[in-house]
Backbone atoms as SQL, in Angstrom:
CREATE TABLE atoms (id INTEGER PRIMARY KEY, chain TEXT, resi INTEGER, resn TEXT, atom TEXT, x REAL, y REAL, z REAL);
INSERT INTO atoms VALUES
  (1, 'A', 1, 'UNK', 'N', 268.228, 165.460, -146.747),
  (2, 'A', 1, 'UNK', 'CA', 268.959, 166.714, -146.798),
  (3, 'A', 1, 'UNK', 'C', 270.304, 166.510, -146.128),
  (4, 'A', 2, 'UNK', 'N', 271.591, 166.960, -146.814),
  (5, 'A', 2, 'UNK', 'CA', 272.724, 166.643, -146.286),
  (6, 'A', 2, 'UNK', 'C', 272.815, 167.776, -145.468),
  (7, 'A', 3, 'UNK', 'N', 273.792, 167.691, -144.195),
  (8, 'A', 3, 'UNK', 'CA', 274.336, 168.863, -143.125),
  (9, 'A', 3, 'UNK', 'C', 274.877, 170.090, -144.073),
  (10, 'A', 4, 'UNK', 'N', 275.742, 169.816, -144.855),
  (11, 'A', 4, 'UNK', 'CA', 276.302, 171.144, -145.928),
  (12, 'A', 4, 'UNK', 'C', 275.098, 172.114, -146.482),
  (13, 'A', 5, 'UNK', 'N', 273.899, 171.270, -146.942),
  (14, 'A', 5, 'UNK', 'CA', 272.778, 171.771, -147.558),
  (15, 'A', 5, 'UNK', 'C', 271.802, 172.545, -146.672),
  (16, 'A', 6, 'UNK', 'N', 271.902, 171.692, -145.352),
  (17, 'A', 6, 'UNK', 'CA', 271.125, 172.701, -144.430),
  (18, 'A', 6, 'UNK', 'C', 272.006, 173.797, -143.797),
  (19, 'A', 7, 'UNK', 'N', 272.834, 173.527, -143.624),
  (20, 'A', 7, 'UNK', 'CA', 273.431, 174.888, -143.423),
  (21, 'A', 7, 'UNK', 'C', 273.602, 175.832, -143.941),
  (22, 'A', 8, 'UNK', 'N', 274.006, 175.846, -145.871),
  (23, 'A', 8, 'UNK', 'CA', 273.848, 177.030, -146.360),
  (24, 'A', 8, 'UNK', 'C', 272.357, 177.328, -146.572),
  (25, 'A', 9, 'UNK', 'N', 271.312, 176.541, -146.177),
  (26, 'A', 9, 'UNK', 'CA', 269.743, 177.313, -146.148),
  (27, 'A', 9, 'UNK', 'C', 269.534, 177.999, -145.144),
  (28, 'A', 10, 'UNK', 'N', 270.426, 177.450, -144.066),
  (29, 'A', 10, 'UNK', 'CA', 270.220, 178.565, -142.731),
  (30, 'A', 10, 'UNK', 'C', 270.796, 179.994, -142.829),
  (31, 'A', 11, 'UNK', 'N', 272.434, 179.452, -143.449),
  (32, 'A', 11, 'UNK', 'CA', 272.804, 181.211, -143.683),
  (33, 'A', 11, 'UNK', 'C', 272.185, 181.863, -144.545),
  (34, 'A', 12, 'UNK', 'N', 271.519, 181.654, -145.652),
  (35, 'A', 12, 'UNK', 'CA', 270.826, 182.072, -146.648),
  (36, 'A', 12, 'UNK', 'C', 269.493, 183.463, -145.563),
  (37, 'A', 13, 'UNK', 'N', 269.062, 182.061, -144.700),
  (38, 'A', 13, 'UNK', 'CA', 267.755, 182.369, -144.054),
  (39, 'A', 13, 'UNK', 'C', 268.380, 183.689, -143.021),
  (40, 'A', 14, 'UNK', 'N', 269.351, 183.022, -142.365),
  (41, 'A', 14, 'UNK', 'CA', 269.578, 184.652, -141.541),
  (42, 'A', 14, 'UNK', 'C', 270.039, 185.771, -142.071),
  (43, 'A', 15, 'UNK', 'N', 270.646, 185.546, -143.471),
  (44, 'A', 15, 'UNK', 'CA', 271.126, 186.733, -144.189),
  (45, 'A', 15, 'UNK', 'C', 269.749, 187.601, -144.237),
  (46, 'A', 16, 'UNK', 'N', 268.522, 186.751, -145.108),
  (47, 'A', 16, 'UNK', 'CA', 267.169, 187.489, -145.230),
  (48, 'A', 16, 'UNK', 'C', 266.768, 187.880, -144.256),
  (49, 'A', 17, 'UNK', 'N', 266.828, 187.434, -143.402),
  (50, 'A', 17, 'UNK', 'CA', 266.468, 188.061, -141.906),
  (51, 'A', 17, 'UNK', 'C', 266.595, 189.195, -141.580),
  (52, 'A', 18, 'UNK', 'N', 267.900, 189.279, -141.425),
  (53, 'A', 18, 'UNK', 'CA', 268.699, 190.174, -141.230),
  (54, 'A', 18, 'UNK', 'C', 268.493, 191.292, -142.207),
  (55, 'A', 19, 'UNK', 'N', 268.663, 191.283, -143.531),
  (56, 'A', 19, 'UNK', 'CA', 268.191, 192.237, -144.014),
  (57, 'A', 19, 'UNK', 'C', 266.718, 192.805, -144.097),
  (58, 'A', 20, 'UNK', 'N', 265.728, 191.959, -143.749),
  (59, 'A', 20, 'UNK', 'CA', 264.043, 192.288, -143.914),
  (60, 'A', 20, 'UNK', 'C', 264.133, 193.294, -142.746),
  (61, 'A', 21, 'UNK', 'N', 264.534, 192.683, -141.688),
  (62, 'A', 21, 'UNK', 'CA', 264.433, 193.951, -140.405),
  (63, 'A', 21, 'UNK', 'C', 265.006, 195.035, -139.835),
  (64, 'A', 22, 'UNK', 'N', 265.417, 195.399, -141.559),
  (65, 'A', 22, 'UNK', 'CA', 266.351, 197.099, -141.152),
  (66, 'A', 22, 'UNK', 'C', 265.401, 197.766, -141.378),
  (67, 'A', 23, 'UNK', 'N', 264.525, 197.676, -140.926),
  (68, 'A', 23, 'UNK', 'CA', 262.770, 198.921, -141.291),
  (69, 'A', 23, 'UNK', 'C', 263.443, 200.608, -141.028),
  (70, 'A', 24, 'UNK', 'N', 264.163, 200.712, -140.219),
  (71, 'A', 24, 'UNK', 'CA', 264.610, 201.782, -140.591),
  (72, 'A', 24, 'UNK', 'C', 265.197, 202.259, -141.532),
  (73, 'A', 25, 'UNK', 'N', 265.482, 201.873, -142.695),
  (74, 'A', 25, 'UNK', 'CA', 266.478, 201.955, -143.799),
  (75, 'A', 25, 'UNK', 'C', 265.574, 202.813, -144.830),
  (76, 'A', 26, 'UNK', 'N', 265.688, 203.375, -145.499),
  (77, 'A', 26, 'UNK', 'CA', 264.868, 204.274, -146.775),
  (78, 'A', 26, 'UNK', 'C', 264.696, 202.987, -148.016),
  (79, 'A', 27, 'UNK', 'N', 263.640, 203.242, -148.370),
  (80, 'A', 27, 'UNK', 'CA', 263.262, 201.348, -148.924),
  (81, 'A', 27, 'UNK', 'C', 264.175, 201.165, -149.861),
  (82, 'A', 28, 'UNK', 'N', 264.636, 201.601, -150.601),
  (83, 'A', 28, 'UNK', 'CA', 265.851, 201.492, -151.501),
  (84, 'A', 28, 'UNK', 'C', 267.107, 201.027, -151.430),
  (85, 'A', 29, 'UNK', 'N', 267.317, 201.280, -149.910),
  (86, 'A', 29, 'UNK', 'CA', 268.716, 200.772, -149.302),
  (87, 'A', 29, 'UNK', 'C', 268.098, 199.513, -149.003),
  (88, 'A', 30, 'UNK', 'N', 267.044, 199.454, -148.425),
  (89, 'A', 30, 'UNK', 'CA', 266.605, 198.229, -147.720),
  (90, 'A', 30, 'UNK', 'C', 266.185, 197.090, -149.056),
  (91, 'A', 31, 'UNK', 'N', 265.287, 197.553, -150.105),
  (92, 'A', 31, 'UNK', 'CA', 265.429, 196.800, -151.312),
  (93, 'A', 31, 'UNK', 'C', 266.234, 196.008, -151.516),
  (94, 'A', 32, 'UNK', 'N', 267.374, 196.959, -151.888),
  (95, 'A', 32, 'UNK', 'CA', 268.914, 196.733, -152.574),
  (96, 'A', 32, 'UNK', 'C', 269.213, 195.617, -151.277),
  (97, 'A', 33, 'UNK', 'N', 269.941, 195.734, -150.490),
  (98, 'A', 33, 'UNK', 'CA', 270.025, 194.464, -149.237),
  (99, 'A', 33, 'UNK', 'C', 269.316, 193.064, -148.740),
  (100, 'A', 34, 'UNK', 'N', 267.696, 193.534, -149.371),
  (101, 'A', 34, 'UNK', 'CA', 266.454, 192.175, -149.160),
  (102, 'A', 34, 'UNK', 'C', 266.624, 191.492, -150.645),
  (103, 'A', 35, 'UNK', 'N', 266.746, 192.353, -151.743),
  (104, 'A', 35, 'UNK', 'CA', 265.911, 191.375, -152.979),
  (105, 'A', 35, 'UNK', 'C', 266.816, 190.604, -153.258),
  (106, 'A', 36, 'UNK', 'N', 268.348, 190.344, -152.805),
  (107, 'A', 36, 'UNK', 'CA', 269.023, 189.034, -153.784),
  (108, 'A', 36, 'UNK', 'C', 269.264, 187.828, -153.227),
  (109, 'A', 37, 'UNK', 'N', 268.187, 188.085, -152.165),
  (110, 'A', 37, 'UNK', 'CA', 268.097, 186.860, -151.586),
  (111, 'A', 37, 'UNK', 'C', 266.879, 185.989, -151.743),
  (112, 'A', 38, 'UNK', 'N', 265.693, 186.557, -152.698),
  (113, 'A', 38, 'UNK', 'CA', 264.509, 186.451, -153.220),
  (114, 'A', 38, 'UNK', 'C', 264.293, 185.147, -154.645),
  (115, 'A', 39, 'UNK', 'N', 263.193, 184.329, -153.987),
  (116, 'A', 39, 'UNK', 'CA', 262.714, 183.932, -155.774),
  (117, 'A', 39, 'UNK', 'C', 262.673, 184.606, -156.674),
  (118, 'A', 40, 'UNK', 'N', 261.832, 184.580, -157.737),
  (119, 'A', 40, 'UNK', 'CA', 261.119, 185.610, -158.670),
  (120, 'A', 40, 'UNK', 'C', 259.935, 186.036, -157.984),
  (121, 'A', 41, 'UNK', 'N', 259.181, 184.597, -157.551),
  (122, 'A', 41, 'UNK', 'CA', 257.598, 184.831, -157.144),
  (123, 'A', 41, 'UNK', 'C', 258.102, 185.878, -155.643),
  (124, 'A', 42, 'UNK', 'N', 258.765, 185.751, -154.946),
  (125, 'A', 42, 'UNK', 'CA', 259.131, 186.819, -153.408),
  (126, 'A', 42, 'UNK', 'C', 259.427, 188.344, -154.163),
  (127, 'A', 43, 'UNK', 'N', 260.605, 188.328, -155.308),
  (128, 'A', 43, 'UNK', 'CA', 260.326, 189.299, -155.652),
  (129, 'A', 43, 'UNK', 'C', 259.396, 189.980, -156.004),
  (130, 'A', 44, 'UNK', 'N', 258.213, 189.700, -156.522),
  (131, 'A', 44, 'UNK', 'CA', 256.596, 190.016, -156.836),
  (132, 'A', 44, 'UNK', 'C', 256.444, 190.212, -155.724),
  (133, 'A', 45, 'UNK', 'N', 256.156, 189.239, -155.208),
  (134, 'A', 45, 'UNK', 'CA', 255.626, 189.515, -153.716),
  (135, 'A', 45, 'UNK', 'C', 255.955, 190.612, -152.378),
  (136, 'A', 46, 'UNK', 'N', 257.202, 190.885, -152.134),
  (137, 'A', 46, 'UNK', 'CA', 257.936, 191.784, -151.247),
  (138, 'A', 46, 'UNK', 'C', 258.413, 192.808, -151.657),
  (139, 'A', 47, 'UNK', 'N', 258.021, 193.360, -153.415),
  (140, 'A', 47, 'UNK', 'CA', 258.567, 194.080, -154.124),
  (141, 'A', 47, 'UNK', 'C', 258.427, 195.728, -153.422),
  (142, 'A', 48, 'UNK', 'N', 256.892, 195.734, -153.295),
  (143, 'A', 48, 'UNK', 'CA', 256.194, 197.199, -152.224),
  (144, 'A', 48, 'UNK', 'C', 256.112, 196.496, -151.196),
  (145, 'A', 49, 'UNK', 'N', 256.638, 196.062, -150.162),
  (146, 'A', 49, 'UNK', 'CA', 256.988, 195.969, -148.968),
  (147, 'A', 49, 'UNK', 'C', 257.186, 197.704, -148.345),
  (148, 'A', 50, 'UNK', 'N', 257.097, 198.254, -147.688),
  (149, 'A', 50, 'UNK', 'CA', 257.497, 199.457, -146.834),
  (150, 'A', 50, 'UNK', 'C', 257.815, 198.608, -145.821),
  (151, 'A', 51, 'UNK', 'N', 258.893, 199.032, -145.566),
  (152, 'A', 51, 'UNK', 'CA', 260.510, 198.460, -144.791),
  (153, 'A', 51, 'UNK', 'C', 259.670, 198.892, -143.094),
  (154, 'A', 52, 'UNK', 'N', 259.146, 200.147, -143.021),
  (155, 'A', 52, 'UNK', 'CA', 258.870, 200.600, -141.883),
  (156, 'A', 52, 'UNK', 'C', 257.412, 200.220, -141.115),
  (157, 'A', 53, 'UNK', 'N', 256.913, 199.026, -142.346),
  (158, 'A', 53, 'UNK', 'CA', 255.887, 198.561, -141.693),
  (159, 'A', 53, 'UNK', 'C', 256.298, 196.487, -141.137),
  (160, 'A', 54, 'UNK', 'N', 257.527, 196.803, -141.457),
  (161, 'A', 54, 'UNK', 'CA', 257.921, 195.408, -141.061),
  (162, 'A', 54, 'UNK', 'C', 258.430, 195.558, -139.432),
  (163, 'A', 55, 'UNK', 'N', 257.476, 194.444, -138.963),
  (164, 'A', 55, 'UNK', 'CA', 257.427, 194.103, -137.467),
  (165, 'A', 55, 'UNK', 'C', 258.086, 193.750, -136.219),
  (166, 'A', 56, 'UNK', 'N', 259.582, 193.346, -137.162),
  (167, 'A', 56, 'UNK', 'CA', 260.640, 192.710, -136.619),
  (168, 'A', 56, 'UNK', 'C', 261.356, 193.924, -137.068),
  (169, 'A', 57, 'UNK', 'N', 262.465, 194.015, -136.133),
  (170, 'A', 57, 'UNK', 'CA', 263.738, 194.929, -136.230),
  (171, 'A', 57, 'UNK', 'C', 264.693, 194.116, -135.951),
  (172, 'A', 58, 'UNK', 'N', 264.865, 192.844, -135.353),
  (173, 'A', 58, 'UNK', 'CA', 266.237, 192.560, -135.215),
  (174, 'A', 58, 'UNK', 'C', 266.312, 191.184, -134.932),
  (175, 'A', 59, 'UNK', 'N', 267.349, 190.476, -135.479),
  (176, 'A', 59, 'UNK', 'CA', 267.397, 189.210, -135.302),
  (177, 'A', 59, 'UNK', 'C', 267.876, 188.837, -134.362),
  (178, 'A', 60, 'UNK', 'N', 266.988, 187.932, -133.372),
  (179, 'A', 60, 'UNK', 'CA', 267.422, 187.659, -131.752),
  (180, 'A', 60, 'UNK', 'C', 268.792, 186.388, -131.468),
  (181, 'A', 61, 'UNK', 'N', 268.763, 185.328, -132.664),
  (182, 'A', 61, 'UNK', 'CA', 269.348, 184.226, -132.078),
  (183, 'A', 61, 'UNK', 'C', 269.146, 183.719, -133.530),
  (184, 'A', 62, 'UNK', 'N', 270.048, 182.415, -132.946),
  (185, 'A', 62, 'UNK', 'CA', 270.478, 181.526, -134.928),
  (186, 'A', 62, 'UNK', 'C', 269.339, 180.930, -135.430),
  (187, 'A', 63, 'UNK', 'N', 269.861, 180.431, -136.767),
  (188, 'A', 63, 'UNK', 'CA', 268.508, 179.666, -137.233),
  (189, 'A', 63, 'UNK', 'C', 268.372, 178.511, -136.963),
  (190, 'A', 64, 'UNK', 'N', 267.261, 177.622, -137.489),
  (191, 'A', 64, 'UNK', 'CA', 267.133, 176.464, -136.909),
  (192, 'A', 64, 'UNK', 'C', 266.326, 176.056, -138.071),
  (193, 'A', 65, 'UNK', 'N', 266.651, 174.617, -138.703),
  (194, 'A', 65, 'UNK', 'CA', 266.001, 174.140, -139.519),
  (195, 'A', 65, 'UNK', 'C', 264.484, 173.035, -138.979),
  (196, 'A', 66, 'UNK', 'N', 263.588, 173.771, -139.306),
  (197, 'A', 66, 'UNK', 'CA', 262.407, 173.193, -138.866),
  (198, 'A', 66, 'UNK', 'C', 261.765, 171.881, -140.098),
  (199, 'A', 67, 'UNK', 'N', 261.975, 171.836, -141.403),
  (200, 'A', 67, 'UNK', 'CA', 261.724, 171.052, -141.933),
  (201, 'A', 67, 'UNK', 'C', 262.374, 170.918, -143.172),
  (202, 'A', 68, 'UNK', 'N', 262.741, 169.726, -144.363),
  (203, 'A', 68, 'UNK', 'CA', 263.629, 169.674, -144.605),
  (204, 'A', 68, 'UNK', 'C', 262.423, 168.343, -145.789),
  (205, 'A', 69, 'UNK', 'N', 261.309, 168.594, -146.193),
  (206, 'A', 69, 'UNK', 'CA', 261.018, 167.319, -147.075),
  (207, 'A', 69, 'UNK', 'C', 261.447, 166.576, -148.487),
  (208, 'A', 70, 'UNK', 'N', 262.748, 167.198, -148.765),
  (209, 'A', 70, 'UNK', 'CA', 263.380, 166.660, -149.767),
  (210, 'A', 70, 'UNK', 'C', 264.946, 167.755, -150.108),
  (211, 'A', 71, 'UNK', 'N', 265.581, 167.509, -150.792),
  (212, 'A', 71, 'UNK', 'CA', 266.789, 168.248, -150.958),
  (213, 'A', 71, 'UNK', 'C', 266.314, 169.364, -151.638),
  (214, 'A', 72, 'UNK', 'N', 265.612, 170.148, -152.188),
  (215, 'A', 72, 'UNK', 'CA', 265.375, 171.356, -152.662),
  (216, 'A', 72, 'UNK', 'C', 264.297, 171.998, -152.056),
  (217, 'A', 73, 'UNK', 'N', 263.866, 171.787, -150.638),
  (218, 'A', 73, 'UNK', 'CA', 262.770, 172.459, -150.009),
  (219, 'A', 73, 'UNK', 'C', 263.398, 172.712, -148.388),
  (220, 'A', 74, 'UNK', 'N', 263.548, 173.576, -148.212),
  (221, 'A', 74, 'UNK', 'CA', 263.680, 173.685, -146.542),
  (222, 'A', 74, 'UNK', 'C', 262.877, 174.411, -145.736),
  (223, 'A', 75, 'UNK', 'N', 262.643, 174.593, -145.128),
  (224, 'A', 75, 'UNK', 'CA', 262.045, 175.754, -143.530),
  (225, 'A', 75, 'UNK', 'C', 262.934, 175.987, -142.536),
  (226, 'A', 76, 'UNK', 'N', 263.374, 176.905, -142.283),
  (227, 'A', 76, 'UNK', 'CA', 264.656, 177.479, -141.673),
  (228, 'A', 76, 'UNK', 'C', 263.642, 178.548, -140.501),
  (229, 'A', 77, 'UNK', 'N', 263.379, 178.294, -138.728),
  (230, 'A', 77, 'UNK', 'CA', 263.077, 179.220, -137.836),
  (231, 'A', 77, 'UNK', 'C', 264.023, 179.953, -137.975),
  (232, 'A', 78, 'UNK', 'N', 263.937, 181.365, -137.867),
  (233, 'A', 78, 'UNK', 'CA', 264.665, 182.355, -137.471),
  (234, 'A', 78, 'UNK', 'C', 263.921, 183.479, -136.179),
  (235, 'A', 79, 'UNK', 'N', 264.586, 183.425, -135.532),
  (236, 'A', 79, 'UNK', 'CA', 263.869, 183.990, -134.010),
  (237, 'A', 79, 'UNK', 'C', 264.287, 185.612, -134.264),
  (238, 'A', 80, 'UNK', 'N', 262.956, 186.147, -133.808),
  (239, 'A', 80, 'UNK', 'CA', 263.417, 187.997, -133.914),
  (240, 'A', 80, 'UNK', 'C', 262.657, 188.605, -132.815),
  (241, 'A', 81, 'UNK', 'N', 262.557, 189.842, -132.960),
  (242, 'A', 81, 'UNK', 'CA', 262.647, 190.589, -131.166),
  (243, 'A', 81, 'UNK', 'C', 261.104, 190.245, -131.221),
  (244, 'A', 82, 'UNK', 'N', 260.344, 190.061, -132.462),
  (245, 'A', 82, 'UNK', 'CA', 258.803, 189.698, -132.348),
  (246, 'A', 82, 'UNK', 'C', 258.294, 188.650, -132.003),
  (247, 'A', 83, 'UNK', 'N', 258.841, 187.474, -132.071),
  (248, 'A', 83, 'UNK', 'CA', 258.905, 186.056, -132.239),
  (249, 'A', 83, 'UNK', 'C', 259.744, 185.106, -133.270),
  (250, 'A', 84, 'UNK', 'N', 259.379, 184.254, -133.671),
  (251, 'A', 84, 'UNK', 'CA', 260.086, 182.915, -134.672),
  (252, 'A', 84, 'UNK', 'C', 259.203, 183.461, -136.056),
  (253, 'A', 85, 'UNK', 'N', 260.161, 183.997, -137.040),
  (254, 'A', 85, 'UNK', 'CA', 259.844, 183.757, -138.278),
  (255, 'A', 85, 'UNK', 'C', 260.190, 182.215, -139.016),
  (256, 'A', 86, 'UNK', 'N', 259.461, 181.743, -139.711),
  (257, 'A', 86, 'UNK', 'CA', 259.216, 180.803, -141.179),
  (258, 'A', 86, 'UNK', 'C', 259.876, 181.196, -141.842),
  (259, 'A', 87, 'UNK', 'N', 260.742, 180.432, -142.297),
  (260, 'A', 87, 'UNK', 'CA', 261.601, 181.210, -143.978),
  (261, 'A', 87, 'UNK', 'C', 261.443, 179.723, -144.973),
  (262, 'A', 88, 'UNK', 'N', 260.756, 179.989, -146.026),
  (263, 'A', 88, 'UNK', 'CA', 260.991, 178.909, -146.417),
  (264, 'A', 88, 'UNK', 'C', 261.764, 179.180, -147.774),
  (265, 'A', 89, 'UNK', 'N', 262.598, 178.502, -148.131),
  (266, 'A', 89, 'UNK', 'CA', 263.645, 178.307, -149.107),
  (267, 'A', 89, 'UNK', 'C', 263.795, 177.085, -150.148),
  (268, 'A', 90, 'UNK', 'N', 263.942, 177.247, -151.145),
  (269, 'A', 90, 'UNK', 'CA', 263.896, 176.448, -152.623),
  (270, 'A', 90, 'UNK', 'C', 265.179, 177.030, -153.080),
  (271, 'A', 91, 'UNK', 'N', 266.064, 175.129, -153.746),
  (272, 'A', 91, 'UNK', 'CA', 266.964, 175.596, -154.967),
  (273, 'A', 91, 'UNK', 'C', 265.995, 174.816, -156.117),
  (274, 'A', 92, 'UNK', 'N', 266.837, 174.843, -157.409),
  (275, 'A', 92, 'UNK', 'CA', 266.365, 174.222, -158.625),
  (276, 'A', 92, 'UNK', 'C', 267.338, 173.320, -158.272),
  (277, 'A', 93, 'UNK', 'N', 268.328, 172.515, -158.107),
  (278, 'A', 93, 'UNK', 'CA', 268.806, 171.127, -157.868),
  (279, 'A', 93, 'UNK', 'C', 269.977, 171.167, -156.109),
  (280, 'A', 94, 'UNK', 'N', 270.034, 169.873, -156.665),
  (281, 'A', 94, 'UNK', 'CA', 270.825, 169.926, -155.109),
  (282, 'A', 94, 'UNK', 'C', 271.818, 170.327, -155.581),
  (283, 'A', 95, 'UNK', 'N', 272.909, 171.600, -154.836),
  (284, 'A', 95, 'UNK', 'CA', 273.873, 171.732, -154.502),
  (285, 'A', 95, 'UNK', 'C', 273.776, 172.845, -155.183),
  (286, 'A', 96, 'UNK', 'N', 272.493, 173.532, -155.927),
  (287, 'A', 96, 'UNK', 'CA', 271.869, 174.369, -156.393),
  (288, 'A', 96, 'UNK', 'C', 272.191, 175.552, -155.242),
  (289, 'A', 97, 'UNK', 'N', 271.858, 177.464, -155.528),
  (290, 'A', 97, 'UNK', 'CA', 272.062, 178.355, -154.623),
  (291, 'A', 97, 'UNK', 'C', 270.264, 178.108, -153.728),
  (292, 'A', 98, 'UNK', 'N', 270.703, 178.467, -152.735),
  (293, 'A', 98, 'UNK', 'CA', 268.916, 178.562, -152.002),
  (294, 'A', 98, 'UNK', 'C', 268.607, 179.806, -152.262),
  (295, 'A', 99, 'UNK', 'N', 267.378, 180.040, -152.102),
  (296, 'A', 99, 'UNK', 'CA', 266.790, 181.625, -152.805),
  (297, 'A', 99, 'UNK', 'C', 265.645, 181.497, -151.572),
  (298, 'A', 100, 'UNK', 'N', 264.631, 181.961, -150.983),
  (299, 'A', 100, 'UNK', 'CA', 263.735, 182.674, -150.357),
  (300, 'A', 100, 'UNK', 'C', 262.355, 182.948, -151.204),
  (301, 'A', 101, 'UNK', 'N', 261.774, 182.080, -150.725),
  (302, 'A', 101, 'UNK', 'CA', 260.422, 182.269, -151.692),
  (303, 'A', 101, 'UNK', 'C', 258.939, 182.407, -150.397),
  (304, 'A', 102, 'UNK', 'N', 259.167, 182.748, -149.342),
  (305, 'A', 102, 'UNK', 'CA', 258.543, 183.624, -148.304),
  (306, 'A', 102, 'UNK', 'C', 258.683, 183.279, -146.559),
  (307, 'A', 103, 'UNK', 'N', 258.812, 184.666, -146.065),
  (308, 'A', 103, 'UNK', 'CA', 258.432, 184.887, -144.591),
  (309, 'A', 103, 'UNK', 'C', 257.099, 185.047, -144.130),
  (310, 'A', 104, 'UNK', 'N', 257.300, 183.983, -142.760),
  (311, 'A', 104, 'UNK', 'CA', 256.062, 183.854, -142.388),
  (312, 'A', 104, 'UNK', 'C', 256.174, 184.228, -141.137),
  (313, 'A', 105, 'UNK', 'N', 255.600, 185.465, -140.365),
  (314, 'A', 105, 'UNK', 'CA', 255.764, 186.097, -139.535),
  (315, 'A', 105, 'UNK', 'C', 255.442, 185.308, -138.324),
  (316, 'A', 106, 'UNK', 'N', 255.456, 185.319, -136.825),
  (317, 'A', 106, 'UNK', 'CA', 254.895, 184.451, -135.724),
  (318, 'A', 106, 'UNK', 'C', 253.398, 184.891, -135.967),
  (319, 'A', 107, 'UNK', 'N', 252.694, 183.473, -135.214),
  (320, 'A', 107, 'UNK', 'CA', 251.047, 183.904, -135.147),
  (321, 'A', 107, 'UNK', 'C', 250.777, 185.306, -134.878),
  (322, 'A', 108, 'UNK', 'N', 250.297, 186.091, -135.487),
  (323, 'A', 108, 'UNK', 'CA', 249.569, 187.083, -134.322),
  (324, 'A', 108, 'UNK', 'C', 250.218, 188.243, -135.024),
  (325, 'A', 109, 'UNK', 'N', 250.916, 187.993, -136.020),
  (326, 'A', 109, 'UNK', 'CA', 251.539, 189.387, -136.301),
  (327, 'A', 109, 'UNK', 'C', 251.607, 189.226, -137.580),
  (328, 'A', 110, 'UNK', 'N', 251.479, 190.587, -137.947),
  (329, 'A', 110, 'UNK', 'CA', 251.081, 190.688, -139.514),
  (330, 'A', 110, 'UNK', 'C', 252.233, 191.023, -140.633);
């Protein structure tokens, strides 16, 4: 994985971040702000999300790339007032956009 490549997976990752934990937002606003940072399969997946049952409200500190096993797969920590979220991120080639194909909350929280 080149430095350019992990870095735009990190901003990618704190953008999602950042938008997953506006739980205060009316889900529509919050939708509109989370989904274009989504796979297809996340979109399925986070589609009925209720914004106000998400656990995190705020992103504490930067990201950090935790794993990296080939140029189109990353894991990006992102730390929030709950703990360290998982973001893991996929392009279709290198130099490809990164997209968000799921958050994985800290142990212990749902």
């Amino acid at each position: 994985m080149d430095d350019a490549g992990a870095d735009e997976a990190a901003d990618v990752a704190l953008g999602a971040m950042e938008a997953f934990v506006q739980n205060e937002l009316p889900y529509d606003q919050w939708w509109d702000g989370f989904n274009r940072y989504l796979d297809g399969d996340a979109l399925v997946a986070y589609e009925f999300t209720d914004p106000a049952l998400v656990p995190a409200s705020s992103v504490t500190g930067e990201p950090r790339v935790s794993a990296a096993p080939d140029a189109t797969q990353i894991t990006v920590l992102v730390p929030t007032d709950v703990g360290q979220y998982q973001v893991l991120l996929n392009r279709q080639a290198v130099g490809g956009e990164w997209t968000v194909s799921r958050l994985t909350p800290p142990e212990g929280i749902e």
